[in-house]
C-alpha positions as protocol buffer text, in pm:
chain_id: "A"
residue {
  index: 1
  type: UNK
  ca { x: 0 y: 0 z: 0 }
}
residue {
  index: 2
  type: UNK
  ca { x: 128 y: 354 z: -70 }
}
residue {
  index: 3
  type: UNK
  ca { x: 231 y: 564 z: 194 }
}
residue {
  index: 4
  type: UNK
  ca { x: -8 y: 975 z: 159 }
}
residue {
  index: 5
  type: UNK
  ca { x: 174 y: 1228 z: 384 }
}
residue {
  index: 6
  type: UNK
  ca { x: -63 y: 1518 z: 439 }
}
residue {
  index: 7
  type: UNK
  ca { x: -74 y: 1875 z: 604 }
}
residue {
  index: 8
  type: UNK
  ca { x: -348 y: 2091 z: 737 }
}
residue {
  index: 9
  type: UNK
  ca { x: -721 y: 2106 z: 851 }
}
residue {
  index: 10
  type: UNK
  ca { x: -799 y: 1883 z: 560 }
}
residue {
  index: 11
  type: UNK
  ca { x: -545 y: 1598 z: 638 }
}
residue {
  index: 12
  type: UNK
  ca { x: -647 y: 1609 z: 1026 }
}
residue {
  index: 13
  type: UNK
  ca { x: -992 y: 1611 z: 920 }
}
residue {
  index: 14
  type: UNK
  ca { x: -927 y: 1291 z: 711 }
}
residue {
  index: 15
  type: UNK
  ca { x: -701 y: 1118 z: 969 }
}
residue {
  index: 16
  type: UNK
  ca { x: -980 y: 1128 z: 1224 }
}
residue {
  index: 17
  type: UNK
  ca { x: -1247 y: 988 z: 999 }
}
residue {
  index: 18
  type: UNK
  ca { x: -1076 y: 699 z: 910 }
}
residue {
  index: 19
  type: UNK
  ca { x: -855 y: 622 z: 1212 }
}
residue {
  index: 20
  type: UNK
  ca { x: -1096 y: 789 z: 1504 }
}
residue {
  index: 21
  type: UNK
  ca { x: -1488 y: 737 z: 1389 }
}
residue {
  index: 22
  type: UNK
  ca { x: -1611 y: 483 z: 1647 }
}
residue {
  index: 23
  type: UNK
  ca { x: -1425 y: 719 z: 1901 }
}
residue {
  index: 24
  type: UNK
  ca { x: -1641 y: 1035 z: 1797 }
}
residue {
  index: 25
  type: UNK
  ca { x: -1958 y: 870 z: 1763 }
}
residue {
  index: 26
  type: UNK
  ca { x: -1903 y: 633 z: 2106 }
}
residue {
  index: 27
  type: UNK
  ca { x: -1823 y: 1043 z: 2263 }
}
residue {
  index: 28
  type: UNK
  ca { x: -2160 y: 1116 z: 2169 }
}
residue {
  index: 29
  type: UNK
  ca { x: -2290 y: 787 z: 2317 }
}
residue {
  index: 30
  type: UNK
  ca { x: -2430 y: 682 z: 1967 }
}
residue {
  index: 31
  type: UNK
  ca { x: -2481 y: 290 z: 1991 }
}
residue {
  index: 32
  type: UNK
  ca { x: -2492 y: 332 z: 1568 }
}
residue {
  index: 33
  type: UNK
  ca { x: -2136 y: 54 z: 1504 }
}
residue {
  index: 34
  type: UNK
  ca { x: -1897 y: 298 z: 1311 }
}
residue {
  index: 35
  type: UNK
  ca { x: -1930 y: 106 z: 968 }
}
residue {
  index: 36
  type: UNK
  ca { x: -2328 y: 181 z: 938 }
}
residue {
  index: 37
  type: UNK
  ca { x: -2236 y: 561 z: 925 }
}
residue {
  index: 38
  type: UNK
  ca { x: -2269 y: 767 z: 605 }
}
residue {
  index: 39
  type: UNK
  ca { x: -1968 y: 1007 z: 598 }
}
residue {
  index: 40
  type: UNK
  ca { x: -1927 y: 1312 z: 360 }
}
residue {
  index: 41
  type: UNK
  ca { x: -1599 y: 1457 z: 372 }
}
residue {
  index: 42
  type: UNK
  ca { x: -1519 y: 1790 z: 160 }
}
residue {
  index: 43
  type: UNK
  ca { x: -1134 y: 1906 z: 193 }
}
residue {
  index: 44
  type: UNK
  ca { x: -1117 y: 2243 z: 117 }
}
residue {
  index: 45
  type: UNK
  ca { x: -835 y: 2249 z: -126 }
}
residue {
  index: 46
  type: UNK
  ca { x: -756 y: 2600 z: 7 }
}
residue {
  index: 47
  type: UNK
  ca { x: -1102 y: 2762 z: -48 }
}
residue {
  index: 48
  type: UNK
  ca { x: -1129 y: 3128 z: 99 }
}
residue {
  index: 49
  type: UNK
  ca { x: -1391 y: 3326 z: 159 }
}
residue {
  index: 50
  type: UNK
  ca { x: -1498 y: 3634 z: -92 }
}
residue {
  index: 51
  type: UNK
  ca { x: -1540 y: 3996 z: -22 }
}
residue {
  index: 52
  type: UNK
  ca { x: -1936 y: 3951 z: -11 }
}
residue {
  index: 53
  type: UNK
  ca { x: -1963 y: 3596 z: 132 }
}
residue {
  index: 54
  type: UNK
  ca { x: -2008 y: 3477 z: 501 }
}
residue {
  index: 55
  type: UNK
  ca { x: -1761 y: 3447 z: 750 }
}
residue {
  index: 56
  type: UNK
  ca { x: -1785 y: 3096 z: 817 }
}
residue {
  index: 57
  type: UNK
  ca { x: -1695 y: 2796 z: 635 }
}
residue {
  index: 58
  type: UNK
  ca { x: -1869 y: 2525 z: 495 }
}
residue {
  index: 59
  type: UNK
  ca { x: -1815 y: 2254 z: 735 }
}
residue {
  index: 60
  type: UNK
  ca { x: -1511 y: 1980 z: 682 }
}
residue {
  index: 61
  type: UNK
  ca { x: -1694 y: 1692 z: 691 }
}
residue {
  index: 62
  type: UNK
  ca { x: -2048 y: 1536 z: 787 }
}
residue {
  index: 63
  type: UNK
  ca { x: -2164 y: 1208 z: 999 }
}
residue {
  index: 64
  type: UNK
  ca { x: -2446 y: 1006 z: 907 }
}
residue {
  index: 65
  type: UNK
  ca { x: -2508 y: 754 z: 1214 }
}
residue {
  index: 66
  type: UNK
  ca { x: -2876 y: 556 z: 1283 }
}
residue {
  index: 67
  type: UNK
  ca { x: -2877 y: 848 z: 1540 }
}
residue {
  index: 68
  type: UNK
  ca { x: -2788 y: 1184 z: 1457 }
}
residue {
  index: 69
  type: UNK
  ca { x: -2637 y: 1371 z: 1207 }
}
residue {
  index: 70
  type: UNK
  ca { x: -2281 y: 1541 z: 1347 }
}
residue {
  index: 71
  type: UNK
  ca { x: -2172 y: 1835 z: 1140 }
}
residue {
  index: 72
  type: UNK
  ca { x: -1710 y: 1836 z: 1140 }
}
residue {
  index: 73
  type: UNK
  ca { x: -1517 y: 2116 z: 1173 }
}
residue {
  index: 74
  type: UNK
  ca { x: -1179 y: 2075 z: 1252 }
}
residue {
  index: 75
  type: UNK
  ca { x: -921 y: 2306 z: 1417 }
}
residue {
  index: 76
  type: UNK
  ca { x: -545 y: 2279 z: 1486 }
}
residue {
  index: 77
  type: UNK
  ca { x: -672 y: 2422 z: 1812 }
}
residue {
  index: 78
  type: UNK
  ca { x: -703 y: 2052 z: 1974 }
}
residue {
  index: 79
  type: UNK
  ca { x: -423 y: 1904 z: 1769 }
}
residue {
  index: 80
  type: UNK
  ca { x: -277 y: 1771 z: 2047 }
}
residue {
  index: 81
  type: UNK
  ca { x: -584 y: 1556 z: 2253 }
}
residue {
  index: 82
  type: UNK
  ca { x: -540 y: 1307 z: 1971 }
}
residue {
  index: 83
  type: UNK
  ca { x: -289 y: 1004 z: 2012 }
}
residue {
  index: 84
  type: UNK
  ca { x: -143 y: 803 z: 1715 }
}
């Protein structure tokens, strides 16, 4: 398997969904098992907002579990709660 280095929101954002998902859904106490949720995930590819546009983002990603419906946002804020 090939080896993807990343950098950024987008690669943190992308890292959690695939390596943290049962953890944010069992945080939420959603009994949904990881692999029934729908995930949408939209890396930004460097967007930026325009002179006449809101001031907030669209969000980074989006889980679908049996239960709710969590809307992602990720910051390098809490970088550092996560372990490998």
């Amino acid at each position: 398997m090939c080896r993807i280095f990343g950098y950024g929101e987008d690669a943190f954002t992308l890292w959690v969904l695939k390596q943290k998902i049962s953890d944010i859904v069992e945080s939420f106490k959603d009994k949904t098992d990881p692999s029934d949720c729908l995930i949408f995930y939209r890396p930004s590819f460097g967007r930026r907002s325009r002179k006449d546009s809101s001031v907030f983002g669209e969000f980074d990603a989006i889980i679908v579990s049996l239960e709710n419906v969590y809307l992602i946002e990720s910051k390098w804020d809490n970088l550092g709660e996560f372990d490998n």
